[in-house]
C-alpha positions in Angstrom: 0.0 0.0 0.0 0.9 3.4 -0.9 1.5 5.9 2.5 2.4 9.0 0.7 -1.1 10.1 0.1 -0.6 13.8 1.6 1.0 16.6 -0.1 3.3 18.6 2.4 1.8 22.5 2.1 4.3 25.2 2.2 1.5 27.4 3.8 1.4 24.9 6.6 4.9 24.7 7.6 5.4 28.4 7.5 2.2 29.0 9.4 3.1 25.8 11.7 7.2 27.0 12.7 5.7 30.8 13.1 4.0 29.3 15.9 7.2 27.0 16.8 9.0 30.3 17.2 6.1 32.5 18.8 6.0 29.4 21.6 9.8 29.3 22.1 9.7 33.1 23.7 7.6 31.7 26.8 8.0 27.8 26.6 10.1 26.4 30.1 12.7 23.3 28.9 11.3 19.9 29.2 12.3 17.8 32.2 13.8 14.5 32.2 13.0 12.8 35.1 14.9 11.0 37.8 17.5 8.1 36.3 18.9 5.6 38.7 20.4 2.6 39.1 17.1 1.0 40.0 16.6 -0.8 37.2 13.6 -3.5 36.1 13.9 -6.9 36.5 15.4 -8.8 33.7 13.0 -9.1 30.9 13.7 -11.0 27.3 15.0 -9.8 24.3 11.7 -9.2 23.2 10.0 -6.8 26.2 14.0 -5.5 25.7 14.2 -4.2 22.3 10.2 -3.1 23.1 11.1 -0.8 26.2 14.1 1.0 24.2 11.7 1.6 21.3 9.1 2.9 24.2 12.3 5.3 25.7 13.1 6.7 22.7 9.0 7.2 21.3 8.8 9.0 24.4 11.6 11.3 24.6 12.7 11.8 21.0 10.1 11.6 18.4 8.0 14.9 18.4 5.9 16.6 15.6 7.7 18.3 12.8 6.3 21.6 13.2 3.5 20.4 15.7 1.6 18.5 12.4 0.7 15.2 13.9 1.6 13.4 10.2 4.9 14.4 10.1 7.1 13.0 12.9 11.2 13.1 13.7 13.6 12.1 16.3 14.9 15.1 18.5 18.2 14.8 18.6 18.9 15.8 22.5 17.0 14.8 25.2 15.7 16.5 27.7 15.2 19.3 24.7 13.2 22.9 25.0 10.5 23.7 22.3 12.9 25.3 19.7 14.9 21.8 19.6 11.0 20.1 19.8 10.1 21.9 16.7 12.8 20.4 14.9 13.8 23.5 13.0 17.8 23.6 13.9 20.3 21.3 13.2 19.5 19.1 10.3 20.3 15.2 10.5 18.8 13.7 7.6 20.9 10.1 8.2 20.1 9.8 12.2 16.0 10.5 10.8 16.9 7.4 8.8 18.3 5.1 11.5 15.2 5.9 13.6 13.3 5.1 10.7 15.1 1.8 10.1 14.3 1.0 13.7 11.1 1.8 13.8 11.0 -0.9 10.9 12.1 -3.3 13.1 9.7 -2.6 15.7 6.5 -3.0 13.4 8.0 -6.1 11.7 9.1 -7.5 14.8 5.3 -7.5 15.9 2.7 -5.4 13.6 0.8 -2.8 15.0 -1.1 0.2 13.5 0.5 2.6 15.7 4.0 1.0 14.6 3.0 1.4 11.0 1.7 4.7 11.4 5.0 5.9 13.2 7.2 4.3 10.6 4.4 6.0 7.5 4.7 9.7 9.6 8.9 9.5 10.4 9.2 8.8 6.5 7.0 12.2 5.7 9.1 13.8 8.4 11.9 13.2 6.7 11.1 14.0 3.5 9.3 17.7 4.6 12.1 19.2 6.5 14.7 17.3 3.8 12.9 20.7 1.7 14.3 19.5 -1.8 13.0 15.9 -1.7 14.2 12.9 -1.0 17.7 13.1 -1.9 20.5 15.3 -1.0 24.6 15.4 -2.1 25.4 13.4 0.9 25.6 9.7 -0.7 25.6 7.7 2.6 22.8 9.6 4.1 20.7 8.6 0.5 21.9 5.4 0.6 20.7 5.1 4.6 17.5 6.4 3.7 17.0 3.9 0.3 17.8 0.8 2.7 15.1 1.9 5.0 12.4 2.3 2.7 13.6 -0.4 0.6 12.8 -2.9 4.1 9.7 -0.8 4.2 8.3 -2.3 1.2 9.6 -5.4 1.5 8.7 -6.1 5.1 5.8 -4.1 5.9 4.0 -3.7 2.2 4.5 0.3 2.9 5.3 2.3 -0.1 6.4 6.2 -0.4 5.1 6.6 -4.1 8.7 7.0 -6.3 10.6 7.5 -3.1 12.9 4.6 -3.7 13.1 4.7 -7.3 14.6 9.0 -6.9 17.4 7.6 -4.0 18.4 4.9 -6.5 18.8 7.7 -9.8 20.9 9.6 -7.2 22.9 7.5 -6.3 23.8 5.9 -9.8 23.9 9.6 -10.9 26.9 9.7 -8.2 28.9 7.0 -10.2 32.4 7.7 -10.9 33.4 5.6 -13.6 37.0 6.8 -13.9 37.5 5.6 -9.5 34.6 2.6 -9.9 32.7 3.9 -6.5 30.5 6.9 -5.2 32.2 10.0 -3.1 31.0 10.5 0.2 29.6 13.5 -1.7 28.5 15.3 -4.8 31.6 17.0 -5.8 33.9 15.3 -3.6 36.9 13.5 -4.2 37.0 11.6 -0.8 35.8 8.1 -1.9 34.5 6.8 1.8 33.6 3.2 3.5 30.9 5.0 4.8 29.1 5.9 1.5 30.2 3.2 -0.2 28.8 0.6 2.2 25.4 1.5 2.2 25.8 2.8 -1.5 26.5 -1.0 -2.4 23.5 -2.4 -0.3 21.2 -0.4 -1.7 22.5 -1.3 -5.6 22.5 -4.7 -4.5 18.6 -4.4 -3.4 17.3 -2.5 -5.9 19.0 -4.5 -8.9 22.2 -3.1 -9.4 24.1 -6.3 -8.4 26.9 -5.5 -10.6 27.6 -1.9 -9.6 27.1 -3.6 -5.8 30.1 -6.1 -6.5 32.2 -3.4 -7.9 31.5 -1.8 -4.8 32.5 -4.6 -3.0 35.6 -5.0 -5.1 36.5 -1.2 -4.4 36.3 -2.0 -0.6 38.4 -5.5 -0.6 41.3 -3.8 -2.9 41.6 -0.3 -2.1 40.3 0.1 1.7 40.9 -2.8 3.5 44.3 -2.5 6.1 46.4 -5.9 5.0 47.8 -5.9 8.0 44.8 -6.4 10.7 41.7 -6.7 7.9 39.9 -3.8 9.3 39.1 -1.1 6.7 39.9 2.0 6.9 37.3 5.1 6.6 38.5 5.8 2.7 40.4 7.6 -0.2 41.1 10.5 -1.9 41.4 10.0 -5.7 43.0 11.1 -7.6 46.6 11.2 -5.6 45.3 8.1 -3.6 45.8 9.8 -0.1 44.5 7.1 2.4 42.3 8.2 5.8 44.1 5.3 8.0 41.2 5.6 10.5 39.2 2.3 11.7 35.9 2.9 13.0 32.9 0.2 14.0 30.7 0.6 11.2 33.0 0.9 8.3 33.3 -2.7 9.3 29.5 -2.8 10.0 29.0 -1.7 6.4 31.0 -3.7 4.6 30.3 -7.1 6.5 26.6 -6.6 5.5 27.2 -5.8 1.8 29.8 -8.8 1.6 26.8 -11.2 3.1 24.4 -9.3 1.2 26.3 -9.9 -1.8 27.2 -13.9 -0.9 23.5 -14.3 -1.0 22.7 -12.5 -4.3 25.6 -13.9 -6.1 26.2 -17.3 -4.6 30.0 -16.9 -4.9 31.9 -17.9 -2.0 34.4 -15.2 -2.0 32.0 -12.7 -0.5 31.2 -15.1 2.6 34.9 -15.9 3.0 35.6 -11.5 2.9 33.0 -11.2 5.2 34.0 -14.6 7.9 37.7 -12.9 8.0 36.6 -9.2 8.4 34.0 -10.6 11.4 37.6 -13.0 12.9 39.8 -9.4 12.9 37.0 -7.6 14.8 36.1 -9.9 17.3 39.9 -9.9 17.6 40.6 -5.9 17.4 37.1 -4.6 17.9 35.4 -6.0 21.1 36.1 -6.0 24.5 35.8 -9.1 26.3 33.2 -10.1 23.2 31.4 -6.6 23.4 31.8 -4.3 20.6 34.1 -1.0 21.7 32.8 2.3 22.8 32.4 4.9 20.3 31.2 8.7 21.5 28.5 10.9 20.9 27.3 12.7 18.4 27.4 10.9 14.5 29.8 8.3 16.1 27.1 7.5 19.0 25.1 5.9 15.5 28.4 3.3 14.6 28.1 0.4 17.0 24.7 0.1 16.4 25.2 -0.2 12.5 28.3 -2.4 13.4 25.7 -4.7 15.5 22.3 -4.5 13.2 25.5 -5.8 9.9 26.7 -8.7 12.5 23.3 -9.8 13.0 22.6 -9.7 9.4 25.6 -12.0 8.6 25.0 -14.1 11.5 21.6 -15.3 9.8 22.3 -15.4 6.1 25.9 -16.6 6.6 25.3 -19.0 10.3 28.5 -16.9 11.7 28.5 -18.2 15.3 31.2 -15.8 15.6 28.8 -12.3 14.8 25.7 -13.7 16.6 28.0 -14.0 19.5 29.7 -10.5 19.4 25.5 -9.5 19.3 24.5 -11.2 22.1 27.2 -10.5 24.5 26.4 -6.0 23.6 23.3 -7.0 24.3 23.4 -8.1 27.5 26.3 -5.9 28.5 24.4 -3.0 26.8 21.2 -4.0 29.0 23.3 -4.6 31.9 24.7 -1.6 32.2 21.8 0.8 31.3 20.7 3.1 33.9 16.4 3.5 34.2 14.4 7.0 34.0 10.8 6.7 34.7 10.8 3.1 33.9 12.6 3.4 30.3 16.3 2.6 29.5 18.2 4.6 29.1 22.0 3.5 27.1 25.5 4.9 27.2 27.9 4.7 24.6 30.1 2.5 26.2 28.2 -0.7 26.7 30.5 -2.4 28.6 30.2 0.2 31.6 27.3 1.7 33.7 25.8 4.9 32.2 26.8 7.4 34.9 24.1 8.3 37.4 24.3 11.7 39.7 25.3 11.2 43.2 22.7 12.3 44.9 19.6 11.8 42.0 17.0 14.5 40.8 15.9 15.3 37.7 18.1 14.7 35.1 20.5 17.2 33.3 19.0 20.4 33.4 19.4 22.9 30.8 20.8 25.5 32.0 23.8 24.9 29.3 22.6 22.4 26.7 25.9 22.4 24.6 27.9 22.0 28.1 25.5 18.9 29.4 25.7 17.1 26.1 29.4 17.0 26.0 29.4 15.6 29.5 26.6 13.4 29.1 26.8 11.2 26.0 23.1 9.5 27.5 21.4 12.7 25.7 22.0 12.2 22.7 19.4 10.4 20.0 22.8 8.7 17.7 23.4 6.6 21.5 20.2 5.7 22.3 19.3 4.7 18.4 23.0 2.9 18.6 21.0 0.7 21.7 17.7 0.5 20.1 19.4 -1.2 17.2 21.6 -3.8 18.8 18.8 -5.3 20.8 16.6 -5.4 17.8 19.5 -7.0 16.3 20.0 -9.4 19.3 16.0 -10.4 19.5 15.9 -11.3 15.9 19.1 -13.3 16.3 17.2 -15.2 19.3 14.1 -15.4 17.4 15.8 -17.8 14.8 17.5 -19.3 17.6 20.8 -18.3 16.9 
């Protein structure tokens, strides 16, 4: 079924963020609640991945522009009304990961208030994207394509040509002369990134052999001999390497490698992907449980890293990346701290989110900027990172893996 039945008015948004502003003048900042160590008893992966959907419904996703059809994910929480109306900083590929996980919710067990949520983040995205679907940022389209590519296949929800305008970008973003897509339009930095979810998406929408190529580009040009991590990618011409190894530039390319062993039934994809999965459980984890990252973008990679593993775990029966899963997931769970009942995640899993010594409500905002960069917990890129994995980890369990 079709979802995009509703034409975004441009009288509506500017009468809908005069009000945003108007309110912003008397509005008080939100408040948090109480978080403690007092967490709930153990639950399964299940009621798990459900109460880490509930956290994040709850204290990210808001109205664009108070219009009840068009929904995104704040990206700091507790937030004022300015940061409620999302009219400030822009972050078309975090919209996309809440998307994807609001994917896995509904498919995970259908409701119509899951559908509707995934139908209204989707028109979120695409209203305050202002030009469309696409932008020049060729990871962020090839996020977004993935998404609504599982959309249709999973749920039967369709965004009219909303696929079929990500795929004509990205091919348009072809570089014949370097055999990849920039990171992008214009660029000449040639990323794991972009390229990862670049190749995904060719490989799902019928572009196998631009999504080997892809593959190819990965394997010969970004991948460290040495340790088998990749690097984060390539300037070309001149070659200039960025030597830097981050979660989900593995994530990335482990799922288009499994993708791609599927879709092509040639074994050198599964044997890429088994020794890229052996160097990070080797480099990558601690004690099994997938390394910190930070806030911010990076508060997004070990989620991707995790949802990829999972992946490979069920279309490739890696013991190995079902078991780098489950262990985040229990450390991840572990180690949350509780506010009003929800989860809430740090961005180490593998340590207990930080709780005040004496607890009351939670970070005020006197100095927003100053309480994020203490607090990693506020951001929506850590809590999506959490949301992710233990989807990741109750699908794994679900197929008894």
């Amino acid at each position: 079924m079709d979802r995009l039945n509703q034409e975004f008015s441009r009288r509506s948004v500017l009468c809908a963020a005069g009000a945003a502003i108007a309110l912003t003048a008397v509005a008080q900042p939100s408040q948090a609640g109480t978080i403690t160590r007092k967490c709930a008893a153990d639950v399964g992966p299940g009621e798990r991945a459900d109460l880490a959907e509930q956290a994040i419904v709850r204290r990210h996703v808001h109205s664009l522009l108070g219009l009840p059809d068009y929904r995104l994910g704040v990206l700091a929480w507790p937030a004022d009304l300015a940061e409620r109306s999302l009219l400030g900083r822009w972050c078309y590929w975090w919209q996309a990961h809440l998307l994807d996980c609001a994917i896995d919710a509904a498919h995970r067990t259908r409701t119509s208030e899951r559908i509707d949520r995934v139908v209204a983040v989707a028109r979120g995205i695409r209203a305050r994207n202002i030009t469309g679907w696409t932008n020049r940022y060729y990871d962020d389209m090839g996020w977004l394509a993935l998404a609504l590519e599982r959309a249709e296949r999973l749920l039967d929800v369709r965004f009219g040509n909303a696929i079929g305008s990500l795929r004509g970008a990205l091919l348009d973003g072809w570089n014949p002369d370097v055999g990849a897509v920039p990171w992008r339009d214009g660029d000449d930095f040639y990323n794991t990134p972009a390229i990862g979810p670049t190749g995904l998406a060719f490989a799902r929408l019928g572009e196998l052999s631009r999504a080997v190529q892809l593959a190819d580009f990965l394997h010969t040009r970004l991948r460290d001999t040495g340790s088998g991590l990749m690097y984060d990618g390539v300037h070309e011409p001149g070659g200039g390497l960025d030597r830097t190894v981050h979660t989900y530039c593995q994530g990335v390319t482990i799922g288009l490698e499994a993708e791609l062993a599927l879709r092509t039934g040639e074994s050198v994809h599964s044997h890429r992907a088994a020794a890229l999965i052996a160097a990070v459980e080797h480099r990558l984890t601690d004690e099994g449980v997938i390394i910190a990252a930070a806030g911010n973008d990076s508060g997004l990679f070990m989620g991707i890293f995790a949802r990829f593993l999972a992946e490979a775990a069920l279309s490739l029966d890696n013991t190995t990346a079902a078991a780098i899963v489950h262990a985040s997931a229990r450390a991840a769970w572990e180690n949350r701290a509780d506010v009003n009942g929800l989860p809430l995640f740090g961005a180490d899993w593998t340590r207990p989110v930080t709780v005040p010594e004496h607890p009351g409500t939670f970070l005020q905002l006197a100095d927003a900027s100053a309480a994020s960069s203490v607090n990693l917990s506020r951001d929506l890129s850590v809590q999506l990172s959490g949301w992710m994995l233990l989807e990741a980890d109750y699908r794994l369990t679900a197929a008894g893996r």
